[in-house]
ZADREN-909798 format. One line per field, with one value per residue (C-alpha): residue in three letters; x, y, z. Coordinates in steps of 0.25 Angstrom, whole numbers. Last residue first. Layout:
ZADREN-909798
rest = [ALA, ...]
u = [X, ...]
v = [Y, ...]
w = [Z, ...]
This chain:
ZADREN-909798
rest = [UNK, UNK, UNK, UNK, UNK, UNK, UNK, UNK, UNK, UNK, UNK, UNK, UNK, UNK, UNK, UNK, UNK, UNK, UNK, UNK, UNK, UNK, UNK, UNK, UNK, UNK, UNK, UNK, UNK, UNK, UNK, UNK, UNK, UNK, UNK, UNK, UNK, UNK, UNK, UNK, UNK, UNK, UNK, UNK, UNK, UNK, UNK, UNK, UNK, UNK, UNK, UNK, UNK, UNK, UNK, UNK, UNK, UNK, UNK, UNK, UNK, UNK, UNK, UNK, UNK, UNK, UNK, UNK, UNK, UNK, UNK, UNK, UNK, UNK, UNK, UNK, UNK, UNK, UNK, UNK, UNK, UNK, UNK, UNK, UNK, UNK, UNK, UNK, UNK, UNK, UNK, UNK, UNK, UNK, UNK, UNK, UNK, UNK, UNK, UNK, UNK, UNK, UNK, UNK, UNK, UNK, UNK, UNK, UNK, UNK, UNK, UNK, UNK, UNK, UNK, UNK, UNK, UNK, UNK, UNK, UNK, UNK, UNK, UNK, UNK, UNK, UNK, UNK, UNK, UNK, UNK, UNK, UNK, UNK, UNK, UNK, UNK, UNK, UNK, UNK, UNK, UNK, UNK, UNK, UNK, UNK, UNK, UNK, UNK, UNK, UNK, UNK, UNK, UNK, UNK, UNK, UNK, UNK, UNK, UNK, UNK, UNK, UNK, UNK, UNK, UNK, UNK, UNK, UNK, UNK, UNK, UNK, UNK, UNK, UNK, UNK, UNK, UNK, UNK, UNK, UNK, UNK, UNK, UNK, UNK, UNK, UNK, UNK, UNK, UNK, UNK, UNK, UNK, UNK, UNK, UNK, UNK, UNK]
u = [401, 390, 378, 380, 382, 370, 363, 370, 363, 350, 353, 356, 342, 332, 336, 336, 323, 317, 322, 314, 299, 301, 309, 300, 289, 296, 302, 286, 281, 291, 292, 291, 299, 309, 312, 312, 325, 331, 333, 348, 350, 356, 368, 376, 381, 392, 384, 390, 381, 368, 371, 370, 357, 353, 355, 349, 336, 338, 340, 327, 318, 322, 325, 340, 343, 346, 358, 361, 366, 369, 383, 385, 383, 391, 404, 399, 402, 417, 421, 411, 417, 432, 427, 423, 437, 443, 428, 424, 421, 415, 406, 401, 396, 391, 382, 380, 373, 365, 360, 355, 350, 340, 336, 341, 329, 331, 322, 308, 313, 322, 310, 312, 329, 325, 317, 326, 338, 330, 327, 342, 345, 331, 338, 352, 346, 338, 347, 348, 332, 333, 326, 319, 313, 314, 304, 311, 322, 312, 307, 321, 323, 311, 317, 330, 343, 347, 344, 351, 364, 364, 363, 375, 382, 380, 383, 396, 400, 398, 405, 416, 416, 415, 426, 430, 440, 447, 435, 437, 425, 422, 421, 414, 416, 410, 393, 397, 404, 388, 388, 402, 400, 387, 396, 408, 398, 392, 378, 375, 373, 357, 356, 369, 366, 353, 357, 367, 359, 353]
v = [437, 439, 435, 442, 456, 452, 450, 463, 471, 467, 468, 483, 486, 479, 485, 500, 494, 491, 504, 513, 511, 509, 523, 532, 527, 533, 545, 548, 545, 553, 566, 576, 570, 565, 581, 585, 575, 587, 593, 597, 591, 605, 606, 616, 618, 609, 596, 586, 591, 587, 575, 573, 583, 570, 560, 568, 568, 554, 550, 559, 552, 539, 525, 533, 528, 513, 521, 529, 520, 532, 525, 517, 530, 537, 525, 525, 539, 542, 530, 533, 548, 541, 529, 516, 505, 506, 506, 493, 485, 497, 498, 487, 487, 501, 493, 479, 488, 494, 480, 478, 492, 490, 476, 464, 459, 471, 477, 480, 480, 494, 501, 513, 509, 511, 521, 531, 526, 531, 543, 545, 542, 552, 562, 561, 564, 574, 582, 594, 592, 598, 610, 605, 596, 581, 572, 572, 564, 553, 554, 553, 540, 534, 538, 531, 535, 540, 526, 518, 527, 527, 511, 511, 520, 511, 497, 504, 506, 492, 487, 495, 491, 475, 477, 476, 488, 491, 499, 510, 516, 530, 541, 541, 533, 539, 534, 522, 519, 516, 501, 500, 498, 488, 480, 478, 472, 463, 462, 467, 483, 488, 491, 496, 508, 509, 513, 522, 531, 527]
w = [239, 228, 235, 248, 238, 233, 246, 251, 240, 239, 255, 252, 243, 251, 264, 256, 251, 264, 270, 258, 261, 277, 275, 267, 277, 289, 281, 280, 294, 301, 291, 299, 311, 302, 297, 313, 313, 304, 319, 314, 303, 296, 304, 302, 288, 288, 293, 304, 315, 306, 306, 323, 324, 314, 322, 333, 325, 323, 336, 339, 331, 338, 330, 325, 340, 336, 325, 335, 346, 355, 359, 345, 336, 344, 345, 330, 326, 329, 321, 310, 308, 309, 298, 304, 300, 316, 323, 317, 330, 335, 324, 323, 337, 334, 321, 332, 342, 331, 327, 342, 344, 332, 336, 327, 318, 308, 297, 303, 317, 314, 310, 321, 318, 302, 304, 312, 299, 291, 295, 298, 281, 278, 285, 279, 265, 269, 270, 261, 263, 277, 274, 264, 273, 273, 267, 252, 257, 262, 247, 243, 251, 246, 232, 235, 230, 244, 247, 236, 238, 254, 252, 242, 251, 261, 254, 250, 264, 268, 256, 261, 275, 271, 265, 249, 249, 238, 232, 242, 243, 238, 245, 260, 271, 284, 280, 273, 288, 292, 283, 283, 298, 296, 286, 292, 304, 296, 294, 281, 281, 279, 293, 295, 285, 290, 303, 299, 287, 275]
């Protein structure tokens, strides 16, 4: 799953939609001291990147892109994603798109002290092209990807990797209406117990 997914599937607190995409910046493991709203925020991610990447829709989709690119696929499929989850967007939200990503950069902001360094520098960016409402547009996402890419050490491997949605389009479109209902599914399983228990 990538960003936008992330905040959709966090609960509605605002600790919860930034731990949500700081999962991505923290790495190691958590400290167990902690009990935040932050922390269980990042250990829902990793717990949601764990049940999808172990997914076989998700290999299937994985399986879709070309040798040449197989190396990541894995960050593919997770921007793929995230372009049919903002074109479907009115399937699983009430709220319009650009209002609920309003709220994410508001967030944000508010929490700019506690986002990690890379995530402090990204999310005045990400607020400013509104990238997580663009990834509706193929050519967000191929420049999403350009974007990656730049951060690989051995050049930058994503680039034009958007041709690999066009070749595919109908295909990665069905894999994700069969698998974003059970990701859903799966984290408010979760959320609801956790509810229950506190």
């Amino acid at each position: 799953m990538n960003f936008l997914a992330h905040v959709y599937l966090a609960d509605d607190s605002d600790e919860s939609i930034v731990g949500s995409l700081m999962g991505d910046f923290v790495k190691g493991p958590l400290d167990a001291r902690r009990a935040d709203a932050f922390t269980h925020a990042i250990a829902m991610h990793r717990r949601i990147d764990s049940f999808t990447d172990a997914h076989p829709i998700v290999a299937a989709s994985r399986g879709r892109v070309s040798a040449e690119r197989r190396r990541y696929a894995g960050i593919l499929v997770d921007v793929f994603y995230d372009h049919f989850l903002a074109r479907h967007w009115r399937d699983y939200s009430d709220v319009a798109l650009e209002r609920f990503t309003a709220r994410v950069y508001a967030a944000l902001r508010a929490h700019h002290a506690v986002l990690p360094e890379r995530l402090q520098y990204m999310a005045p960016r990400m607020a400013a092209g509104d990238w997580l409402a663009s990834y509706c547009h193929v050519e967000a996402v191929a420049i999403a990807l350009d974007r990656m890419g730049e951060r690989l050490k051995r050049g930058n491997a994503l680039l034009g990797s958007a041709a690999e949605l066009e070749a595919n389009y109908a295909a990665f479109e069905a894999d994700f209406e069969a698998f974003f209902p059970e990701v859903v599914r799966y984290v408010r399983e979760i959320q609801r117990r956790g509810a229950k228990d506190s």
